[in-house]
N, C-alpha and C positions, 0 to 999 in steps of 0.2 A: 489383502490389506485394503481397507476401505479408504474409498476418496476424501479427501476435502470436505466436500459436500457433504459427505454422508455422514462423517463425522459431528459436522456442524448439525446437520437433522437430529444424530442419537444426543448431540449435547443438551438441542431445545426438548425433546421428550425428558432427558434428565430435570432440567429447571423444572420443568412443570410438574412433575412429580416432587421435586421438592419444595415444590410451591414460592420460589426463588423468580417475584415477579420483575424486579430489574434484569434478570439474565433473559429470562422465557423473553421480554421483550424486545430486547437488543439483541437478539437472533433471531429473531421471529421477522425484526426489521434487517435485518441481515439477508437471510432466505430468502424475503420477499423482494429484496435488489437484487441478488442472484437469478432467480426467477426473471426478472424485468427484463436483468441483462441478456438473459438468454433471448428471452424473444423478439428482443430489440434485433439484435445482432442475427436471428432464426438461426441459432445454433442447440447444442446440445452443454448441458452442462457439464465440465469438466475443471480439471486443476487452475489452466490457465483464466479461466474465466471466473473462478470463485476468488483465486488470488486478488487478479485484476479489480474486482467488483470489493473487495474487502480494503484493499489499499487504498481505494479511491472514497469508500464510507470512512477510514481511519482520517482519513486525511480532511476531507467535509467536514468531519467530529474535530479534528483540532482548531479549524480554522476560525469553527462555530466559537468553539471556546473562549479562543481571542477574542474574539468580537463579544462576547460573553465578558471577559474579562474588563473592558475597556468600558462597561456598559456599568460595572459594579454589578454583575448578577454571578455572586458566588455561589448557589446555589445550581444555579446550570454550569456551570463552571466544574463544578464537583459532579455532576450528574455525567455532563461530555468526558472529562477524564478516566473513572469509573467504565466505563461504556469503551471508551479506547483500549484501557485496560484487557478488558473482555474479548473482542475482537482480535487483539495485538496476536492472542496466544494461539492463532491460524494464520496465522502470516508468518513464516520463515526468519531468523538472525537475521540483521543488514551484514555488511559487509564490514571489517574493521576497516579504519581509516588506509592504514598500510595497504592494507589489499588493493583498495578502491583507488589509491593514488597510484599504484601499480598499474592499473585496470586503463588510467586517462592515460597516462603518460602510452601505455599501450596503442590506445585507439587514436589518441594524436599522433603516432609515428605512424600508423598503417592508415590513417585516411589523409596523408601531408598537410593539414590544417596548417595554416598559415597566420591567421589574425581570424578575429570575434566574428568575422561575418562568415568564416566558414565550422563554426560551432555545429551545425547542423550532422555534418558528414563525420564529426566525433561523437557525438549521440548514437548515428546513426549504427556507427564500427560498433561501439559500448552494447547497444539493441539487440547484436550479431554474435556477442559475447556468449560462452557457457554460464557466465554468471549469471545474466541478465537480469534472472528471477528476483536475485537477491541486490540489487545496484537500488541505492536511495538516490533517483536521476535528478533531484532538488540539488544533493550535499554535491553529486558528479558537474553540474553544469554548475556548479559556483566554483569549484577547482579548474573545470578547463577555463572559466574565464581569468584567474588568476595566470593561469598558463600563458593562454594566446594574448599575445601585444592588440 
């Protein structure tokens, strides 16, 4: 079964054979952060790292957008969503709500959180999680603070 990665590579040879210049791009700029990430970190590329490197482009790509949006440039605005789109479909399901509330209420019993200042050591248990992969830690740290006094 091929990795991540490798996935991501046959998909840029596919755009480009179909001459599919918004996709060849937006993988090509994909890869090339993949790539970055590895040598920043002198690792090897694998799952954890192309995830890591794609969630964090997905997320860059939204935030452009806002600030896109805010600006009246609907044009980029449709460009970064598009572009998120495409990305999204390498990145894993989130978690359903149920789960994820499941998941806090979890990590605030097993790390005794007490109030907001020890948020830290319920991410942390969260981190330690099988689910990990899959936890949107944005949607989780807004639920534990609802949680802790």
């Amino acid at each position: 079964m091929p990795t991540l990665y490798e996935t991501l590579r046959a998909d840029i040879i596919v755009a480009m054979k179909a001459r599919d210049s918004v996709a060849t791009t937006a993988l090509r700029t994909a890869d090339a952060g993949i790539k970055r990430a590895a040598m920043d970190a002198n690792r090897e590329i694998d799952d954890a790292l192309t995830l890591a490197t794609l969630r964090k482009s997905v997320k860059n790509l939204a935030d452009a957008a806002t600030d896109f949006e805010k600006a009246g440039r609907a044009d980029l605005v449709a460009a970064n969503r598009a572009e998120i789109l495409l990305l999204e479909k390498y990145l894993p399901k989130a978690l359903d709500p149920a789960k994820l509330d499941a998941l806090v209420t979890a990590a605030i019993a097993a790390s005794g959180a007490l109030s907001k200042k020890e948020m830290g050591k319920v991410i942390g248990a969260l981190k330690q999680s099988p689910d990990a992969a899959l936890i949107d830690f944005a949607a989780a740290s807004k639920l534990i603070q609802t949680r802790l006094p």
